[in-house]
ROTI-28862 format. One line per 4 residues: number of its first residue (from 1); their letters; for each residue x, y, z of C-alpha. Coordinates in Angstrom, 1 decimal, always signed. Each point is the difference from the previous one (the first is absolute). Example, Ala and Ser with C-alpha at 12.3 -4.5 7.8 and 13.67 -1.06 7.14 Angstrom:
1	AS	+12.3,-4.5,+7.8 | +1.4,+3.4,-0.7
END
This chain:
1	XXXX	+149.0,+265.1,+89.5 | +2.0,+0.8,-2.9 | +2.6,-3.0,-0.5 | +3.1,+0.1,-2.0
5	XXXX	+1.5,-3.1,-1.9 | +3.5,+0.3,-1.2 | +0.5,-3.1,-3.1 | -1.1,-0.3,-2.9
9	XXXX	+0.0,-3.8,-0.1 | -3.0,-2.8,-0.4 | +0.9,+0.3,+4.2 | -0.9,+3.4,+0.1
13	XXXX	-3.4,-0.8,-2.5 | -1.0,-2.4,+2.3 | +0.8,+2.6,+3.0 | -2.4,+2.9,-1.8
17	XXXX	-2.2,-2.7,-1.2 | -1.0,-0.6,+4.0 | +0.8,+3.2,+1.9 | -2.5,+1.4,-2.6
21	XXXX	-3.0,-2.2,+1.1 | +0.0,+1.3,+3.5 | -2.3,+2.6,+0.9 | +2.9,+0.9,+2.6
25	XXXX	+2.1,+1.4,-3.2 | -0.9,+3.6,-1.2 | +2.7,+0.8,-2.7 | +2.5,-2.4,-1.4
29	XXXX	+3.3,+0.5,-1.4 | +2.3,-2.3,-1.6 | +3.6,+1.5,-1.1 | +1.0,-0.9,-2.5
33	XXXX	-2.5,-2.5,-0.7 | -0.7,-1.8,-3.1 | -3.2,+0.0,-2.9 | -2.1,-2.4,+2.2
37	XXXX	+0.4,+2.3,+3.6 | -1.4,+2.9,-1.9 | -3.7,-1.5,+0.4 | +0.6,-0.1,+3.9
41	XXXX	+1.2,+3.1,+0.5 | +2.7,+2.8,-1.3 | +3.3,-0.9,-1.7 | +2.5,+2.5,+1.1
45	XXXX	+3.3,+0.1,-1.8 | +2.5,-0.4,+2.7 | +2.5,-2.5,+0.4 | +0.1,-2.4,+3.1
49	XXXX	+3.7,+0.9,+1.1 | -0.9,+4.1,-0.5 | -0.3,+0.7,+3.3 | -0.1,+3.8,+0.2
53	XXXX	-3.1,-0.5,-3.4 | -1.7,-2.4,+1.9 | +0.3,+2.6,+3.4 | -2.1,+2.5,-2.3
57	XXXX	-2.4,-2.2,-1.4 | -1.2,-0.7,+3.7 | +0.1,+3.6,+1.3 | -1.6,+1.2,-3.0
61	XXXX	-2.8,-2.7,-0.2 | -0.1,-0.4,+4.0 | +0.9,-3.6,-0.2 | -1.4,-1.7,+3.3
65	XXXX	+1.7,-3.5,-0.9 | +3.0,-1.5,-1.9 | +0.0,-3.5,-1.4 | +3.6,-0.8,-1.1
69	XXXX	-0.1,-3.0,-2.3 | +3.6,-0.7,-1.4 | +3.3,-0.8,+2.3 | +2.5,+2.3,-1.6
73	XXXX	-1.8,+3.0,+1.8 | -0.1,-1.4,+3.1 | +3.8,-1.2,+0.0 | +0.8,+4.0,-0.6
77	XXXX	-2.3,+0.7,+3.0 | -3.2,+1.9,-1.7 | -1.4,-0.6,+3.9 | +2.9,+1.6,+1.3
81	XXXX	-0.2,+3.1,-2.2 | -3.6,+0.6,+0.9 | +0.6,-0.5,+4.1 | +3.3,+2.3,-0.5
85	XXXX	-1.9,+2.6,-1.6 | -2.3,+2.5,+2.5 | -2.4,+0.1,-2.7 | -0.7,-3.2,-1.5
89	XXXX	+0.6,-2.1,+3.7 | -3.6,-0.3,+1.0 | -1.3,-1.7,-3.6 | +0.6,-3.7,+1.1
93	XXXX	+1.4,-2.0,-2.8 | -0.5,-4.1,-0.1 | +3.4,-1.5,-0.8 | +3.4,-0.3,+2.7
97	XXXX	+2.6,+2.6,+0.5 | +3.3,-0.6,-1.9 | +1.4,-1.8,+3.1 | -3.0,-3.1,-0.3
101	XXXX	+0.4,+0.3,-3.7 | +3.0,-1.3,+0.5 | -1.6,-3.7,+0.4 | +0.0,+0.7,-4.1
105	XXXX	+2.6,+2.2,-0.9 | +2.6,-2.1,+1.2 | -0.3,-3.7,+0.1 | +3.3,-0.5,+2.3
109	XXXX	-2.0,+2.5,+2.9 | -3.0,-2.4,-0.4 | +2.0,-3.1,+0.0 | +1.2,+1.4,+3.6
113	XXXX	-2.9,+0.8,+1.3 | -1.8,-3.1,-1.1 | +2.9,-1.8,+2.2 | -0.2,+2.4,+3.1
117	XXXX	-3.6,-0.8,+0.6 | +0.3,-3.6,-1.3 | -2.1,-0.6,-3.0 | +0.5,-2.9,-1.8
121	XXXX	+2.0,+0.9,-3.3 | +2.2,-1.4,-2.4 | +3.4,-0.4,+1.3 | +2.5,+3.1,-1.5
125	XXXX	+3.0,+2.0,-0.2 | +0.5,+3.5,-1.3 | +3.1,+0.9,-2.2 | +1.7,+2.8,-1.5
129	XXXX	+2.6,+0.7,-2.4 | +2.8,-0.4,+2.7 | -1.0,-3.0,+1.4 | -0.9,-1.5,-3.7
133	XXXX	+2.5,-2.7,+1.4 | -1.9,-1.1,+3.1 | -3.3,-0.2,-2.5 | +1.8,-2.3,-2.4
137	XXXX	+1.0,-2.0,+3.3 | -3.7,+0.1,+0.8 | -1.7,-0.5,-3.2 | +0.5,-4.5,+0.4
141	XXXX	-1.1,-0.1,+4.1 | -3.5,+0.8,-1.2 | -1.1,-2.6,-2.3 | -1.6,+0.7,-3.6
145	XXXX	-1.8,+1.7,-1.5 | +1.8,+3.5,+1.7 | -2.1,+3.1,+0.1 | +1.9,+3.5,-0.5
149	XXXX	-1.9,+3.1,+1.2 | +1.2,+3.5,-1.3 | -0.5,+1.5,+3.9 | -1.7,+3.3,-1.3
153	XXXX	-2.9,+0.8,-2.3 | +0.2,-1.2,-3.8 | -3.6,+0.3,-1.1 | -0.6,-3.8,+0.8
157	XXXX	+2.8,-1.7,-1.8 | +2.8,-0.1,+2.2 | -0.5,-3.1,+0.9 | +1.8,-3.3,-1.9
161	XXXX	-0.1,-3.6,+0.8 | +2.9,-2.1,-1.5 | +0.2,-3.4,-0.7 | +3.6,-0.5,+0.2
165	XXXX	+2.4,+0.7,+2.0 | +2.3,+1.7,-2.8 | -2.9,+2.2,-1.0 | -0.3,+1.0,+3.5
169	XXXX	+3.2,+1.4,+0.0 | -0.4,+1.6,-3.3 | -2.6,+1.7,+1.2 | +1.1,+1.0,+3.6
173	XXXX	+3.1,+1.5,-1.8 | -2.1,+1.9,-2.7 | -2.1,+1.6,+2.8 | +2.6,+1.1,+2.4
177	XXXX	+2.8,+0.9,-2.1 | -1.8,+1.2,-3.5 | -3.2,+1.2,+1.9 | -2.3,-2.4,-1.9
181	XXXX	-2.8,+1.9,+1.5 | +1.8,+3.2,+0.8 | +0.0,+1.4,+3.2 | -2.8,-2.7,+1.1
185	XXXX	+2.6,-2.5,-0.1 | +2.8,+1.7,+2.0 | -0.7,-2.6,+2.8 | -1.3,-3.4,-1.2
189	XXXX	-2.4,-2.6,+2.5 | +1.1,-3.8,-1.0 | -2.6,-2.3,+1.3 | -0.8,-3.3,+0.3
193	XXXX	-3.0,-1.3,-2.4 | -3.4,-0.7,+1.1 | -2.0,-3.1,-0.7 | -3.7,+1.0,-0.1
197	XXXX	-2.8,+2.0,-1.6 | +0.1,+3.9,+0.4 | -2.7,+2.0,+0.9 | +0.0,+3.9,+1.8
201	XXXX	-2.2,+1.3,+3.1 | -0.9,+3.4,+0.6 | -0.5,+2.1,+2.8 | -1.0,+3.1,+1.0
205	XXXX	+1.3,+1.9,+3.6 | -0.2,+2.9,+1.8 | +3.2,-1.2,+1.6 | -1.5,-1.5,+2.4
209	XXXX	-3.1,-1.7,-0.8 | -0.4,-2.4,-3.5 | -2.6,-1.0,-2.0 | +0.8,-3.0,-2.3
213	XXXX	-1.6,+0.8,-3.5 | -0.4,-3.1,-2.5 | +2.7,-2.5,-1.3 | +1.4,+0.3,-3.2
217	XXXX	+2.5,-1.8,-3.0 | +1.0,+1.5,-2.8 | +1.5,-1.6,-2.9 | +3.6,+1.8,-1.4
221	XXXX	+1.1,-1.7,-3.0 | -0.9,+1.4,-3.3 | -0.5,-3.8,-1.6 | -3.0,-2.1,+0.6
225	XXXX	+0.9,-2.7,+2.6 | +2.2,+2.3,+1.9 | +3.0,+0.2,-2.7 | +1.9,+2.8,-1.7
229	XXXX	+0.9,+3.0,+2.1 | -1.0,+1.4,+2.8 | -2.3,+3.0,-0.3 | -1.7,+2.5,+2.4
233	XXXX	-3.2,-2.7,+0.3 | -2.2,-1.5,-2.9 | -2.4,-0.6,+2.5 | -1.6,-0.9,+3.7
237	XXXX	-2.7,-2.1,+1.4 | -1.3,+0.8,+3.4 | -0.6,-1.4,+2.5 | +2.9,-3.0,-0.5
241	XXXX	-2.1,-3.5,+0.8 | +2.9,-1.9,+1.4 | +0.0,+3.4,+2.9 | -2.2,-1.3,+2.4
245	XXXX	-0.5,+0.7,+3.1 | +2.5,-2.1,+1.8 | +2.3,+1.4,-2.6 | -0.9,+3.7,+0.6
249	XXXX	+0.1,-0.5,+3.9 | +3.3,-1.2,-0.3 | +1.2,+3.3,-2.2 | -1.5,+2.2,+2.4
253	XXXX	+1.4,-1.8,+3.1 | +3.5,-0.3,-1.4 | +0.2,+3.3,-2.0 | -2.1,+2.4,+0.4
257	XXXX	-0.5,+0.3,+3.4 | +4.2,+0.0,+0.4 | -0.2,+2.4,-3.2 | -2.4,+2.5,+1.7
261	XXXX	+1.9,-0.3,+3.4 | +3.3,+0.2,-1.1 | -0.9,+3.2,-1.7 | -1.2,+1.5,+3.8
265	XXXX	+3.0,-1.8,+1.5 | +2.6,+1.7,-2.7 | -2.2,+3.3,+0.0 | -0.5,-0.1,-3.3
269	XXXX	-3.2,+1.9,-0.7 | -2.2,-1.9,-2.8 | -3.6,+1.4,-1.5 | -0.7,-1.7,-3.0
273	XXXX	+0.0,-3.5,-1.7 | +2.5,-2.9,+0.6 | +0.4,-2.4,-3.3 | +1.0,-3.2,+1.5
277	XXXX	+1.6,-2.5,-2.8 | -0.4,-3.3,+1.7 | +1.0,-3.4,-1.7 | -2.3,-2.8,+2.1
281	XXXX	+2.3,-3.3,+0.2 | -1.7,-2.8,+1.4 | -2.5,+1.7,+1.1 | +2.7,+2.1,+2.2
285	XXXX	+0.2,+3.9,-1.4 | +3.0,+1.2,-0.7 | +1.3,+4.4,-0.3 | +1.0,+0.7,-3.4
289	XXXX	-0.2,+4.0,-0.5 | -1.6,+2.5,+1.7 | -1.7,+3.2,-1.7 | -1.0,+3.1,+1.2
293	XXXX	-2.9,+0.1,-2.1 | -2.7,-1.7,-2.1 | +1.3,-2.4,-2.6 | -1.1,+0.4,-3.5
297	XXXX	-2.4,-1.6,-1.6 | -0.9,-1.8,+3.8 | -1.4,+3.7,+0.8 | -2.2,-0.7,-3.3
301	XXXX	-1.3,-3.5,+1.4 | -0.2,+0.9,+4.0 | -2.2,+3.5,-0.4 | -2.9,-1.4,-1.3
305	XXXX	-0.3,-2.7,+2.7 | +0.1,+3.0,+2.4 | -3.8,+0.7,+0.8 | +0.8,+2.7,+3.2
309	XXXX	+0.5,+3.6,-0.6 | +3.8,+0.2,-1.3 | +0.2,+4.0,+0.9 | -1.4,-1.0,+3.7
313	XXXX	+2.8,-2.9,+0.2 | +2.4,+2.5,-1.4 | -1.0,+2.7,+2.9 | +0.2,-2.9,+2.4
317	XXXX	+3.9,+0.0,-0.8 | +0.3,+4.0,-0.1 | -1.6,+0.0,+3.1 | +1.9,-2.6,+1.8
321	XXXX	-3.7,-1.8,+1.0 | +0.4,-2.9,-2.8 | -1.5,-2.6,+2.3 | -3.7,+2.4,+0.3
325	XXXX	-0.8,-0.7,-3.8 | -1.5,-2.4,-1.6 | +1.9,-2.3,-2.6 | -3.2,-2.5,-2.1
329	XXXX	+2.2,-1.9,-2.7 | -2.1,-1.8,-2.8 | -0.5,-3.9,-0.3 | +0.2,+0.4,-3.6
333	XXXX	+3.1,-0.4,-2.2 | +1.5,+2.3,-1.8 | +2.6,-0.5,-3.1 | +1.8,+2.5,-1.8
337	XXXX	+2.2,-0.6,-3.5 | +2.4,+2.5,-1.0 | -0.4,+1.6,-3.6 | +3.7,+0.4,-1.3
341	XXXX	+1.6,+2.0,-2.8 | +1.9,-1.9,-2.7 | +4.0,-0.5,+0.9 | -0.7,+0.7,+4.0
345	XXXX	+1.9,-0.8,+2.0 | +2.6,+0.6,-2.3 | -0.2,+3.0,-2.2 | -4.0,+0.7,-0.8
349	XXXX	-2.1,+1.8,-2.4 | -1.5,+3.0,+1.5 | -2.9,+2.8,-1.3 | -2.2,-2.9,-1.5
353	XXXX	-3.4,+1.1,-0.3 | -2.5,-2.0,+2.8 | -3.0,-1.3,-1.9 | -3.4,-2.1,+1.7
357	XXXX	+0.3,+1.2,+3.3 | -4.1,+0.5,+0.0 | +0.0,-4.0,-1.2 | +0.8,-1.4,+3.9
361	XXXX	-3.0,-1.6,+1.6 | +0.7,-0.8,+3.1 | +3.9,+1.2,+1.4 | +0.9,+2.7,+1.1
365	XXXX	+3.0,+1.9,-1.7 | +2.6,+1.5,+1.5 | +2.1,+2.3,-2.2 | +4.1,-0.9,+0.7
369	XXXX	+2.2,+1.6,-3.2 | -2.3,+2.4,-1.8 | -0.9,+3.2,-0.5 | -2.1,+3.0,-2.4
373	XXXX	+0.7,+0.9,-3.3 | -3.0,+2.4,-0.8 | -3.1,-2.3,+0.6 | +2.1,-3.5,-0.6
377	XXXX	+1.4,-2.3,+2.4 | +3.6,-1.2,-0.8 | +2.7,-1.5,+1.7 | +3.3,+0.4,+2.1
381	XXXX	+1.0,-1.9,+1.8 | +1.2,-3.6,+0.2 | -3.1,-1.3,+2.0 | -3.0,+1.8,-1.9
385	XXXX	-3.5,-1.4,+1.7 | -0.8,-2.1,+2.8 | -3.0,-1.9,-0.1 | -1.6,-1.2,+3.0
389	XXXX	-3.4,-2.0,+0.1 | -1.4,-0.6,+3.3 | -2.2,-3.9,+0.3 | -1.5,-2.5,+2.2
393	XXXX	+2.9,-2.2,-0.8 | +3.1,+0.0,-1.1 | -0.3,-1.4,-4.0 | -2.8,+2.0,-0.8
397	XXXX	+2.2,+3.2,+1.5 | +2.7,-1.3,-2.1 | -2.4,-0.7,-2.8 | -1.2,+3.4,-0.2
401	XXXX	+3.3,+1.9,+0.3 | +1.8,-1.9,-2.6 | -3.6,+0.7,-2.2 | -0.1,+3.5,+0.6
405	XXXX	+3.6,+0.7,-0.5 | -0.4,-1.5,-3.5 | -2.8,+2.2,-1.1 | +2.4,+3.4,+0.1
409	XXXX	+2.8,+0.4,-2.5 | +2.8,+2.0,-1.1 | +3.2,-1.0,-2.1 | +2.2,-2.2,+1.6
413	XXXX	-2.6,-0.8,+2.9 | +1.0,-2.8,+2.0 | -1.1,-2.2,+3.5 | +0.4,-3.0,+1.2
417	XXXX	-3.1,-2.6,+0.2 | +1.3,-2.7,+2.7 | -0.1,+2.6,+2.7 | -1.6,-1.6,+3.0
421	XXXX	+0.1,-3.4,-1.7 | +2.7,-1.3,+2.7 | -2.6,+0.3,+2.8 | -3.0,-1.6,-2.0
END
């Protein structure tokens, strides 16, 4: 098959990194892809939200397959432009049609949904600039700390958790009525706080049949012992020790299975991966946010556990016969720390030349940020490298990652060493 990725992402590395090792993959494509995808396949300059590029790139290089790694894509409807189009409607891609995307592009359609079909979630209301009011009114009922969601996409920081009352309203204010987080935050979630540890679940469907892929936590702060701001993820651990299998019977029981059926039920047709954000209080989990993709850097911790085929699980979904392949998941653990460039998440150096990559011993790396100047490897991004060491046990995965990461270097290089240490 030739398989197209659309990213460019340590997500999307860890995507080419796998598809690459099956003997099931003839050609691979990653658009536009970053300086670390270029060893797995071609980098093809096209941006994930060019539709009508990304319709040439598969007629001209017979695309069999697309792989869509980021949301913003799906929430335009990439999967409806290809079933719309006579000639692009017969290349299956792996990721929902705008409707299902929906259970990420807005937060107040997945807050409904979640209570349609009954999965335990925080208790909310939605708000907008007119009934600002009735939010104030709300904003006390609910206890503290109160959570604000911006209901649409904001690249991962439209969320805000206040510790006052006053600041609530500050901030409920500055998102409605000065669009905080512009359009993102014309419609605002309040919701109630939850007591617990956090940690996501991912799934893969054909819409009808799932198979559960490993546990994950990833770690968002930018400061060692979870302070400073929040950031696209410094890191992930997989699988999460405290999931067990009492835990993860009770996830699938209470929100998968409704997940998956309430999809059917709503006629929602889904092919792709569910992100479910869980918090586990008490042992009891608990619906934070859905997404209609692979998080990032979980993807860069769950792959490697994956010993099956990943193109034959991904023609399982395209084929709608999910439940006939085989899914073999790894007892090993796997840890992955997030390489950083100086200032992220706030304004970051970029175009730093990458230095000691040949130096890691036993990780895998999984380019994020970067990209090719000539023959040198420099950054781009806010999240430059992921590293990812797979173990017997969780210190020595740790151990190794944090290790690794150390032994590349460019200026302003930065990651956090306590990722993991929580679980230890």
């Amino acid at each position: 098959m030739n398989i197209l990725i659309l990213g460019s992402g340590g997500r999307e590395s860890a995507f080419a990194w796998k598809l690459a090792q099956s003997p099931k993959c003839t050609n691979l494509f990653i658009a536009p892809g970053n300086a670390g995808t270029g060893q797995y396949g071609t980098n093809v300059n096209i941006g994930v939200n060019d539709f009508a590029g990304i319709k040439q790139l598969v007629l001209t290089e017979n695309i069999n397959m697309v792989l869509v790694g980021p949301e913003e894509p799906l929430v335009r409807g990439i999967h409806d432009f290809f079933l719309a189009d006579d000639e692009l409607k017969q290349v299956p891609v792996i990721g929902p049609q705008q409707e299902g995307a929906q259970l990420e592009g807005s937060k107040d359609f997945s807050k409904q949904f979640m209570a349609r079909h009954n999965i335990p979630a925080a208790q909310s209301k939605t708000f907008t600039r007119e009934t600002l009011q009735e939010g104030f009114e709300y904003l006390p009922t609910i206890g503290l700390p109160i959570v604000l969601k911006a209901d649409g996409l904001a690249a991962g920081k439209g969320v805000l958790i206040c510790l006052t009352l006053q600041e609530a309203q500050l901030e409920l204010a500055e998102m409605l009525t000065a669009a905080k987080f512009g359009a993102a935050s014309s419609k605002v979630v309040v919701e109630q706080f939850l007591q617990g540890i956090e940690l996501s679940v991912f799934v893969l469907t054909d819409g009808t049949n799932y198979k559960v892929l490993p546990s994950a936590k990833d770690y968002k702060r930018i400061g060692e012992g979870d302070t400073g701001l929040n950031t696209g993820g410094m890191g992930s651990v997989s699988p999460v020790p405290f999931a067990d299998a009492e835990f993860l019977k009770k996830v699938e029981d209470r929100i998968i299975i409704p997940t998956i059926e309430g999809l059917k039920n709503e006629n929602i047709p889904y092919k792709g991966f569910i992100f479910i954000g869980l918090m586990n209080c008490g042992g009891d989990p608990y619906m934070i946010e859905y997404n209609c993709r692979m998080g990032d850097p979980e993807t860069e911790s769950v792959l490697p556990r994956i010993e099956s085929d990943f193109v034959d699980l991904l023609s399982g979904v395209a084929d709608g016969n999910l439940d006939k392949r085989e899914l073999v998941i790894s007892n090993k653990i796997a840890a992955t720390v997030m390489m950083v460039a100086g200032g992220y998440p706030g304004e970051y150096l970029k175009n730093k030349m990458i230095t000691g990559l040949e130096n890691i011993r036993d990780s895998h790396v999984f380019h994020a940020g970067t990209n090719l100047s000539g023959e040198d490897v420099i950054t781009t991004g806010g999240r430059v490298l992921a590293v990812t060491s797979l173990q017997d046990n969780l210190f020595d995965a740790l151990q190794q990652a944090t290790a690794d990461a150390a032994r590349v270097y460019y200026d302003g290089m930065y990651f956090r060493k306590d990722i993991g240490f929580d679980l230890l």
